[in-house]
C-alpha positions in Angstrom: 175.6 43.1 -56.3 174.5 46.7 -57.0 176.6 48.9 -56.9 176.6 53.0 -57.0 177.9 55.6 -59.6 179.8 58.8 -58.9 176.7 60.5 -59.3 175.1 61.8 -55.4 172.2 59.3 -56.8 171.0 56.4 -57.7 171.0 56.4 -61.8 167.7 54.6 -62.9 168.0 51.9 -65.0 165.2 50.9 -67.2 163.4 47.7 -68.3 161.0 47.1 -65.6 157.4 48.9 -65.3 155.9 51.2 -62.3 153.9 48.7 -60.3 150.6 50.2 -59.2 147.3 49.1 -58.5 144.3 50.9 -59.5 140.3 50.3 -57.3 136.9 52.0 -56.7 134.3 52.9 -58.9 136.1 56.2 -60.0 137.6 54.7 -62.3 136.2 52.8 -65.4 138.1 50.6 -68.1 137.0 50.4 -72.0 137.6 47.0 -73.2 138.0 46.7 -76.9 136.8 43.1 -78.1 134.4 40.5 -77.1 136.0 36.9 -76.9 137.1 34.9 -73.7 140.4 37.3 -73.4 138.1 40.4 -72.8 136.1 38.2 -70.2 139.1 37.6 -68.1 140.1 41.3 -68.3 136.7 42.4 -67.4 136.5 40.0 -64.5 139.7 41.4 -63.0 138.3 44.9 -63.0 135.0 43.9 -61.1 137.1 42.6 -58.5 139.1 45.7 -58.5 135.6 47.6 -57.9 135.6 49.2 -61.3 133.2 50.3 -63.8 133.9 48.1 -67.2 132.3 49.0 -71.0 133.3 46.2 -73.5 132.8 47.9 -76.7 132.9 45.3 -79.5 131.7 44.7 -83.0 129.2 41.4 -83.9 130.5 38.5 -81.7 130.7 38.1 -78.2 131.7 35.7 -75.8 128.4 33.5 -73.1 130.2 35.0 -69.8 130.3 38.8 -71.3 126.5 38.2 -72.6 125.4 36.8 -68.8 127.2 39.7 -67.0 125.8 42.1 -69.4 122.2 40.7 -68.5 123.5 40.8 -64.9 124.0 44.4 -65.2 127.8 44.1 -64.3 129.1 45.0 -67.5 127.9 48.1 -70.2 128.1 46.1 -73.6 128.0 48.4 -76.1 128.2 47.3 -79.8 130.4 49.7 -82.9 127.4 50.1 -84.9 125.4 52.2 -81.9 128.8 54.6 -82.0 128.2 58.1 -84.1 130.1 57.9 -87.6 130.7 53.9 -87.3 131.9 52.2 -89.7 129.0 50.3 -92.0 131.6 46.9 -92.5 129.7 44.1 -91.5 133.6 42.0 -91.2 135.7 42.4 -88.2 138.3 41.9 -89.3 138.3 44.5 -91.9 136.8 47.5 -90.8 137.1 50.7 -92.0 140.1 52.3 -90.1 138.8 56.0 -90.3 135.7 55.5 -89.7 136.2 53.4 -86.9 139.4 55.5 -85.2 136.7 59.1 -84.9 134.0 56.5 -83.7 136.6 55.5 -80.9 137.7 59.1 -80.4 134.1 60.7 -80.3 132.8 57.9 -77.8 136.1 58.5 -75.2 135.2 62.5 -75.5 131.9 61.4 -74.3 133.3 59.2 -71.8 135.9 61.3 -69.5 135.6 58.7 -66.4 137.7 56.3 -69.0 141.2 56.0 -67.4 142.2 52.4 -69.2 141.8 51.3 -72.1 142.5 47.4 -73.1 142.4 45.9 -76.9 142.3 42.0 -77.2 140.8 42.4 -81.3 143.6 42.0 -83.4 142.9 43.3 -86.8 144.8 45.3 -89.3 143.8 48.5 -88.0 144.6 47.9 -84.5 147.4 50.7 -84.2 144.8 52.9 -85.2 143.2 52.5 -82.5 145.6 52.4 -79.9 147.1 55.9 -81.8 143.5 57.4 -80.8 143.8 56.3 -77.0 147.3 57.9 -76.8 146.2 61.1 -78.4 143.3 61.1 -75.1 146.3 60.8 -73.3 144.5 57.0 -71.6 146.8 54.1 -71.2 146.4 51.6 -73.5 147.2 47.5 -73.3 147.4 45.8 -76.9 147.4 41.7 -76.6 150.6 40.6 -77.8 151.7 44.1 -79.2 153.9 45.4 -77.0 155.1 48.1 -78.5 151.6 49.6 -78.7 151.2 49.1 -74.9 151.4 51.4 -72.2 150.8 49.4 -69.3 150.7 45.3 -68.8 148.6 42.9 -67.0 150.8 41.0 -64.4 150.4 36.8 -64.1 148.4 37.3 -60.6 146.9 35.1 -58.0 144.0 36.1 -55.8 144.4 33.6 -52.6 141.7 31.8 -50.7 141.0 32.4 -46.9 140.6 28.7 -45.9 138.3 30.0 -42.7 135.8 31.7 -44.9 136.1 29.6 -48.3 136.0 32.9 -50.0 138.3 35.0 -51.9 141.0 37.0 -49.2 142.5 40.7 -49.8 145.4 39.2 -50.4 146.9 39.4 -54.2 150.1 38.6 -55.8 151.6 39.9 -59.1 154.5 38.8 -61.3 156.1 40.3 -64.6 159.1 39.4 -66.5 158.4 43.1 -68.4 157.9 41.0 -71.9 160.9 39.1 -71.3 158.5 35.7 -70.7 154.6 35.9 -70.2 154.9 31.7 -69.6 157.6 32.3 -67.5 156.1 34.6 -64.9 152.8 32.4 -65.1 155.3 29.6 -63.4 156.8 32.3 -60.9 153.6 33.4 -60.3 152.6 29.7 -59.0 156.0 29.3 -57.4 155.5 32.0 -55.1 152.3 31.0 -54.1 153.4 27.4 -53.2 156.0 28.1 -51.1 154.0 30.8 -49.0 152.7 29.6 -45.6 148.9 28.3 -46.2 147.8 30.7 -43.6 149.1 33.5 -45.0 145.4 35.1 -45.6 144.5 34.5 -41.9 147.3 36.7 -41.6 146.4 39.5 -43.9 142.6 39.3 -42.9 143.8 39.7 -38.8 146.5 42.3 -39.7 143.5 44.0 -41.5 141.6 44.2 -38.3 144.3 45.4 -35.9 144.6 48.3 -38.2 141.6 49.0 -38.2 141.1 48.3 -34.4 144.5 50.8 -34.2 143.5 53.2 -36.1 139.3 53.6 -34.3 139.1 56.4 -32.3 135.9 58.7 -30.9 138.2 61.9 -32.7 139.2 62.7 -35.6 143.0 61.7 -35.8 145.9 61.9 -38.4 146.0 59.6 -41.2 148.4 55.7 -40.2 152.2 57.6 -41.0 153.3 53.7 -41.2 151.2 52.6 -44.2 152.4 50.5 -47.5 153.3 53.7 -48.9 154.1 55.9 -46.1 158.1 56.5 -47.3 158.6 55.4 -43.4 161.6 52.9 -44.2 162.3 51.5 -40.4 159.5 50.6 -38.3 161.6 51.1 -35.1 162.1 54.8 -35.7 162.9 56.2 -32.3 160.0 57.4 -30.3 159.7 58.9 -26.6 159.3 56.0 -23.8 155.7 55.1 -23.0 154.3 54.7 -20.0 151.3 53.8 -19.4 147.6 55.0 -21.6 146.1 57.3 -19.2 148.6 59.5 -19.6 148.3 59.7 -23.7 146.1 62.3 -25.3 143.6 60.3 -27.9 146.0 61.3 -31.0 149.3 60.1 -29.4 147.3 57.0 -28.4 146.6 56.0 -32.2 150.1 57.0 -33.1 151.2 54.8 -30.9 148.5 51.8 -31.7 149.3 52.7 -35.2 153.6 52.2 -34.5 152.7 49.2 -32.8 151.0 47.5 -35.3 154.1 48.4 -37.9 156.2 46.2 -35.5 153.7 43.1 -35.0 153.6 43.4 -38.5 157.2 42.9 -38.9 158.3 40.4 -37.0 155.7 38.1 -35.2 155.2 34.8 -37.0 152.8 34.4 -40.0 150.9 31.8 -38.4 150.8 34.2 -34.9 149.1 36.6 -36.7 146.4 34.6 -38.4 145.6 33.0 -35.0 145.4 36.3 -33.4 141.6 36.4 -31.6 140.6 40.1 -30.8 140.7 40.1 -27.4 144.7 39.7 -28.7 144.4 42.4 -30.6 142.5 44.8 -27.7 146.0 43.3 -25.5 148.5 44.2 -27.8 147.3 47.6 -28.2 146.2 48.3 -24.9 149.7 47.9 -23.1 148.2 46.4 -20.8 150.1 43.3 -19.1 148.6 40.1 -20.2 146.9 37.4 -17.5 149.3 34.6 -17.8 146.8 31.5 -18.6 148.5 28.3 -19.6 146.4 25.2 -21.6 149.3 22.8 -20.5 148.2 19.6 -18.0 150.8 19.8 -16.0 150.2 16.6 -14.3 148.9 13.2 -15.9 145.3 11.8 -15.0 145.9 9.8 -11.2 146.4 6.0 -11.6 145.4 3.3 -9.7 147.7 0.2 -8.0 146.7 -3.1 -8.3 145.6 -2.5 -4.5 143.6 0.0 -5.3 145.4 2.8 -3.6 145.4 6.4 -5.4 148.8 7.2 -7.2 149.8 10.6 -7.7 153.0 11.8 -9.7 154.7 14.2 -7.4 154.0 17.6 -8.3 156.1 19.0 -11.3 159.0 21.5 -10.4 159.2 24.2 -12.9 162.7 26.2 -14.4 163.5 28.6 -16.5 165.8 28.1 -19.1 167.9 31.3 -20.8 168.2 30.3 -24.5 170.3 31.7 -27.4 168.9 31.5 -31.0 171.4 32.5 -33.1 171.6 35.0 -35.3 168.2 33.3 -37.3 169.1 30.9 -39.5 168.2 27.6 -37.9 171.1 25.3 -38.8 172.6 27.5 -36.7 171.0 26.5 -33.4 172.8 24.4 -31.0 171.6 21.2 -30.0 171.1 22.5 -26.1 168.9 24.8 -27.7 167.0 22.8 -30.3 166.7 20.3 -27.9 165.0 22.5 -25.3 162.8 24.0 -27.6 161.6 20.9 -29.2 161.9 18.2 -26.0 161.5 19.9 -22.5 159.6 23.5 -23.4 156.4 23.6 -22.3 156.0 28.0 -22.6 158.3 29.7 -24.6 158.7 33.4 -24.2 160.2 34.9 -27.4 161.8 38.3 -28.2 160.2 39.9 -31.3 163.1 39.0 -33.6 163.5 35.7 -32.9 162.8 34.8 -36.9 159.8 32.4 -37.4 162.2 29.4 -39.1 163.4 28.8 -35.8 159.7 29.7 -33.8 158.2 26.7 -36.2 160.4 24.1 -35.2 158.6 24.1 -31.4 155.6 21.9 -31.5 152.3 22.8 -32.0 151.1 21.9 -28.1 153.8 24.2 -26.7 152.3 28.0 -26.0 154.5 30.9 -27.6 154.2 34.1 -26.5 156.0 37.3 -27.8 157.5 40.1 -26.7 156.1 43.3 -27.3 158.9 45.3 -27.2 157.7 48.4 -29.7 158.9 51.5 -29.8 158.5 53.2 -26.0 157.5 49.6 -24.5 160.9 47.9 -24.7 160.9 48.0 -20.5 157.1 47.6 -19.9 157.5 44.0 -22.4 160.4 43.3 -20.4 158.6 43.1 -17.4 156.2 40.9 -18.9 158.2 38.6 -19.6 160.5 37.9 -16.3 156.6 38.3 -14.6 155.1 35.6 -17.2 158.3 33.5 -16.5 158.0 33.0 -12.8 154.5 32.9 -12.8 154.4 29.7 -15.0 157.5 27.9 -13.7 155.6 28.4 -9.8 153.1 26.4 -11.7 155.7 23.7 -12.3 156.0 24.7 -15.8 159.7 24.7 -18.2 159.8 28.4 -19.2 162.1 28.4 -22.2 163.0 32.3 -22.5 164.0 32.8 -26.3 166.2 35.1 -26.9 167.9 36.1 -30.5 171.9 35.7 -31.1 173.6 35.3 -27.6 171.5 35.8 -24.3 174.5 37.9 -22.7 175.5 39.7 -25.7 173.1 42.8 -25.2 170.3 40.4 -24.3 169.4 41.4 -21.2 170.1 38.1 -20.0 172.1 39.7 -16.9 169.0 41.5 -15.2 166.7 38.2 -15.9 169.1 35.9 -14.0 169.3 38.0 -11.2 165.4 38.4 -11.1 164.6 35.1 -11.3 167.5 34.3 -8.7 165.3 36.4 -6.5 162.3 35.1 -7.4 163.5 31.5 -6.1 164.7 30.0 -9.6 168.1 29.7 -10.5 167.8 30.2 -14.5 170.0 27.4 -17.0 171.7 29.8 -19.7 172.0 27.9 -22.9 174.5 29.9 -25.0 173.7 31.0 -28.8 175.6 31.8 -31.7 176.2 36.0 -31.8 174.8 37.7 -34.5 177.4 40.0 -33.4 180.0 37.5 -35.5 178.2 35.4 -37.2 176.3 38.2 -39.3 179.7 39.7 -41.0 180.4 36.2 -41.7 177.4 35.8 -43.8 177.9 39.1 -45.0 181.3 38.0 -46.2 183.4 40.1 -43.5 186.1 38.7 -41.3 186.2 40.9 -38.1 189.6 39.9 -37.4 192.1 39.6 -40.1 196.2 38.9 -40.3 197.1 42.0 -41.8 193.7 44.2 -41.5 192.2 44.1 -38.4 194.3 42.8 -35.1 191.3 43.6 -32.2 187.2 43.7 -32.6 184.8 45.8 -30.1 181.4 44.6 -30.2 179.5 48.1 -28.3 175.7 49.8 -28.8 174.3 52.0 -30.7 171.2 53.1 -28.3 171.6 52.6 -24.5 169.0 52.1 -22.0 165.5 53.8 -23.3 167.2 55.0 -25.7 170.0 56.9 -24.1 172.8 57.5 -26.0 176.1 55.9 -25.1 180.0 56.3 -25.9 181.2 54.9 -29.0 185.1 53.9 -29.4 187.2 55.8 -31.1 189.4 55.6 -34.3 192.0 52.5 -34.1 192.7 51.1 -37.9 193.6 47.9 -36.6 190.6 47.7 -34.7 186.7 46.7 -36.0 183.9 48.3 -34.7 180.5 45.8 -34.0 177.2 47.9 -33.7 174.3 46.7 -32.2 171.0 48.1 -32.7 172.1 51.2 -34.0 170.4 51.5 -37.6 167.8 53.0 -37.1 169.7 56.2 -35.3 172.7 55.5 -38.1 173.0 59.8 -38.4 173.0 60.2 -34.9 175.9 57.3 -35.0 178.3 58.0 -37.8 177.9 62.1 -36.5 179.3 60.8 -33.5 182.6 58.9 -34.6 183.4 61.2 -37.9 185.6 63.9 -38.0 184.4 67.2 -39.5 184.6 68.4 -43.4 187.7 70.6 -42.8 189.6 67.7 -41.6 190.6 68.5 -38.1 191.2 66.1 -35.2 187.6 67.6 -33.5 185.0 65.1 -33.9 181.5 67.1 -34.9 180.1 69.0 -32.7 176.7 67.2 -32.3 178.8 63.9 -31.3 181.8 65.0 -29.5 180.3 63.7 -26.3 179.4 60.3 -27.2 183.4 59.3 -28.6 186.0 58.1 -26.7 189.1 58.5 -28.5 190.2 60.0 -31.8 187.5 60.4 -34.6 187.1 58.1 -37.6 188.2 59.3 -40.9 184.9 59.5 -43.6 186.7 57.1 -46.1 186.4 54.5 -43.1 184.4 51.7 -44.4 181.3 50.2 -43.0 178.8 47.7 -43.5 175.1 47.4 -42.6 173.8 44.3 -42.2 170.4 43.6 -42.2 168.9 40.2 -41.0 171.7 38.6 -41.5 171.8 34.8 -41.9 168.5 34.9 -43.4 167.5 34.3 -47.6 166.5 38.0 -47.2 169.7 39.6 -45.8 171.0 42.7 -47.3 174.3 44.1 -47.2 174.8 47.8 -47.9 178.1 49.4 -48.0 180.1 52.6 -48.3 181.8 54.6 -46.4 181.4 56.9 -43.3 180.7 60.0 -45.4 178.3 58.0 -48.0 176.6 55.3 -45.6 173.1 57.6 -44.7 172.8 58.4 -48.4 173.6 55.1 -49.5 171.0 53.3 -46.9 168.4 55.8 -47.4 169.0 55.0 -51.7 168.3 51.0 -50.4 164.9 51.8 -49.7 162.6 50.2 -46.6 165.2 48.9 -43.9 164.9 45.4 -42.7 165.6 44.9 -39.0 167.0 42.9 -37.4 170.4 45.4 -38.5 173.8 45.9 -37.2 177.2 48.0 -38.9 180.4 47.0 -38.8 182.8 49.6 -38.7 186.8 49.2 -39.9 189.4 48.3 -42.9 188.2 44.7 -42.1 184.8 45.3 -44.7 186.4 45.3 -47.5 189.1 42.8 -46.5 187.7 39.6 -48.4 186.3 41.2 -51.3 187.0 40.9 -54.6 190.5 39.5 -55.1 190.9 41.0 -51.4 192.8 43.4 -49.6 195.2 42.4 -46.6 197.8 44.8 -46.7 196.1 47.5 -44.6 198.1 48.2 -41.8 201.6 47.8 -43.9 200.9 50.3 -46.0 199.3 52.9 -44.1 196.8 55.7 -45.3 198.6 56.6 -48.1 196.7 54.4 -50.4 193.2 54.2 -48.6 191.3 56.3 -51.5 192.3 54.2 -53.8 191.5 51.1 -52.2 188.1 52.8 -51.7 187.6 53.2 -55.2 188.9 49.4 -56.3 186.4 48.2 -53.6 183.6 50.1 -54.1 184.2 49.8 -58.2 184.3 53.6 -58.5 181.0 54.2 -56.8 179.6 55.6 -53.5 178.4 52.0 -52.6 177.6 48.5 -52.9 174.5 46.6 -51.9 174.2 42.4 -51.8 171.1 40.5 -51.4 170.7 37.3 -50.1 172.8 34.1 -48.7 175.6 32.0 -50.2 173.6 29.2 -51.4 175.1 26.3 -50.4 173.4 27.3 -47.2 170.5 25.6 -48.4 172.1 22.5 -48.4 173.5 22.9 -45.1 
């Protein structure tokens, strides 16, 4: 659990190292020694596209001599250096000597920005005292102290369609604490990732670039790696249709687009994706609903010879619920019409891919693409898709996350598929809405705490705002799809700094009833259920400040609202509504530890065992 201080910010703590990654011929490493070490250093530049000088004395490794004759590598040997040293011994040269040598060769050599040692000798320091006096970052092998920077335990993955090496790289350091040790997590990580992870990366790569290619000059992707964006469903105007955009809203939009396939389709979706996919996805455009299924078996023949038929297949729709994402969870209506009867499933985006990889390979998955400004345009496809394949005699399963009827839109389908002559099964799901704050260890109703729960939205219909309830302590407030407008929502249910009864100004209209003191607490939780969930929480006053100090957000998100967060924590607090307000600060400040907030990652464990 971390928790905040008093201080408006997060205090840094120290022990871990800036993680960048540096590429392109601009810049060029020194490399101070000649033996295998140096070899694997130098290697790992090249790939990185930079320019590498190994600068060593006598000795030098087969692979640094072939890469030199390859032209790869600029060897360059001590004794060619003005003012060398005239030791013939490596490992006893003279320190002077060889420290302006060092210095006179980097002030000929500006385009140096590393430097990496891998000699060990007893004048070693000297030379790392010269790289810090050029003000270039210097690595020592196995001196720590003289290091500026560290080389991660990394692993370059394979693209098993191309045999070659993929863009794809992962990095682990334990900071000194175990060089072994993060060689093991290193491999740990990479075995438990799906094996077409680089198909991923390498598709992803080209819908970018797909998004971003345009006959004008546009602005740069505002969703990159680094952008500082931390939601990718940030709230945009609804979208209509393409020929009404202008070329630069058009690759915004491409751009937002890709953010959110990104996010939430299924590795193995996006390494499958073909590029007439890609052109689809961006376009807008409403797919052509194709189906690989045989729907009916070859004919067989009687003994008599007669033709045999099966009679033709009827098709249905099925309205599924799949639980808030962990896939224990499911029911067994669900699991078993996903796995047994499906033969199209139509998926919302946040249906997680634990539960999309338990439908057999055979069965044809589509997902929604409900991005920002297309939630009603994907809707359409789907109910469209849905009737189209069951008229084919087809069983639509329509995949929905949590509970259908719990703002799943489930309502409107029925009734469209009702007039579209199919009378749609609704297979109920767990609700995020409650299963979430269990996970999250909050109780939404509690003897003592909270007597009533609300479960309401925080966005209406394209994006409208609604009403929120007002203040009741007894009562806990459940918010649905509301964190990416949090300011807009907690502006709308807080009273104002002096204190009065008036709600602010900005959200007077959207509150029904009495506004919520800024001391109320709340929780965000963030794909809850799942070994990634997160759990922010403060109060009111401090919950912007506090999600914003959490870094990128990680939708699926909902807040809970009410006395009921803090309820179970610690050694608990169920005396609430006997004792009134009187003591509500300092309950504050024995649940939040004295801080602004508290943040929790991940799942009880004995949910793996489940």
């Amino acid at each position: 659990m971390i928790s905040s201080t008093s201080s408006p910010y997060p205090a840094p703590v120290g022990g871990v190292s800036l993680l960048l990654t540096f590429k392109g011929p601009r810049n060029t490493i020194l490399i101070i020694g000649g033996d295998v070490l140096a070899a694997s250093r130098a290697f790992a530049a090249l790939e990185a596209g930079m320019q590498v000088i190994i600068l060593t004395r006598g000795l030098v490794c087969d692979e640094l001599r072939w890469r030199a004759d390859q032209r790869q590598v600029n060897l360059t040997d001590w004794g060619m250096l003005p003012s060398a040293s005239t030791s013939l011994l490596p490992s006893a040269p003279d320190s002077n000597a060889d420290a302006e040598s060092l210095s006179a060769f980097l002030a000929e050599n500006p385009s140096i920005s590393l430097i990496c040692i891998t000699i060990h000798t007893a004048h070693t320091p000297a030379l790392a005292r010269i790289c810090h006096a050029h003000n270039i970052p210097v690595n020592v092998t196995d001196l720590p102290a003289l290091c500026d920077f560290s080389f991660a335990a990394t692993h370059r993955f394979v693209d098993p369609s191309t045999s070659g090496q993929s863009a794809l790289q992962v990095g682990v350091t334990t900071n000194g604490e175990g060089c072994r040790l993060a060689g093991r997590i290193r491999r740990e990580i990479v075995s438990v990732l799906p094996k077409d992870i680089t198909g991923a990366v390498r598709q992803v790569g080209k819908l970018r670039r797909l998004a971003k290619h345009t006959d004008d000059e546009v602005g740069e992707c505002e969703e990159g790696e680094d952008s500082g964006v931390t939601t990718p469903n940030r709230p945009v105007p609804g979208w209509r249709n393409s020929a009404a955009e202008s070329k630069d809203e058009s690759s915004r939009r491409r751009t937002k687009w890709v953010a959110q396939v990104s996010e939430y389709w299924p590795i193995t979706r996006l390494a499958s994706m073909s590029e007439d996919d890609m052109k689809l996805i961006l376009s807008g455009d409403s797919p052509q609903t194709t189906s690989s299924y045989s729907i009916q078996g070859q004919n067989e023949s009687s003994l008599h010879q007669l033709t045999l038929s099966p009679p033709p297949k009827t098709g249905r729709i099925l309205l599924v619920g799949s639980g808030p994402g962990h896939p224990s969870l499911l029911t067994i209506a669900t699991h078993n019409a996903l796995t047994k009867h499906a033969d199209l499933v139509l998926s919302d985006k946040l249906v997680p891919a634990a539960v999309l990889a338990l439908i057999p390979e055979t069965v044809e998955v589509r997902i929604a693409r409900k991005f920002p400004g297309n939630a009603e345009g994907a809707q359409s496809e789907m109910m469209d898709a849905a009737v189209e394949a069951a008229r084919r005699g087809l069983t639509v399963i329509r995949l929905k996350q949590g509970d259908p009827v719990v703002y799943g839109r489930a309502g409107e389908e029925v009734l469209f598929f009702r007039a579209h002559g199919f009378e749609p099964l609704v297979i109920p799901g767990v609700s995020s809405a409650l299963a979430a704050p269990i996970f999250a260890g909050i109780p939404v109703t509690q003897r003592g705490v909270a007597e009533s729960v609300i479960v309401c939205t925080g966005v209406g219909r394209q994006g409208k705002e609604v009403k929120l309830p007002g203040y009741e302590r007894s009562r806990t407030v459940l918010i649905l799809m509301g964190v990416a407008r949090i300011a807009q929502v907690v502006g709308a249910m807080v009273r104002n700094d002096s204190g009065s009864e008036e709600g602010l100004q900005s959200g007077e209209g959207r509150r029904e009833g009495r506004p919520f003191p800024r001391n109320t607490p709340i929780a965000i939780i963030e794909r809850g259920s799942m070994p990634d969930q997160r759990v922010v929480a403060s109060t009111l006053g401090d919950i912007c400040e506090a999600l914003d100090s959490a870094g990128e957000q990680r939708p699926p998100g909902m807040m809970v609202v009410g006395w009921a967060v803090l309820a179970l924590q610690g050694t608990g607090d169920t005396s609430v509504l006997e004792e009134g307000e009187e003591r509500d600060e300092e309950r504050i400040r024995k649940w939040l530890g004295g801080g602004r907030w508290v943040m929790r990652e991940g799942i009880d464990q004995g949910w793996a065992e489940v």
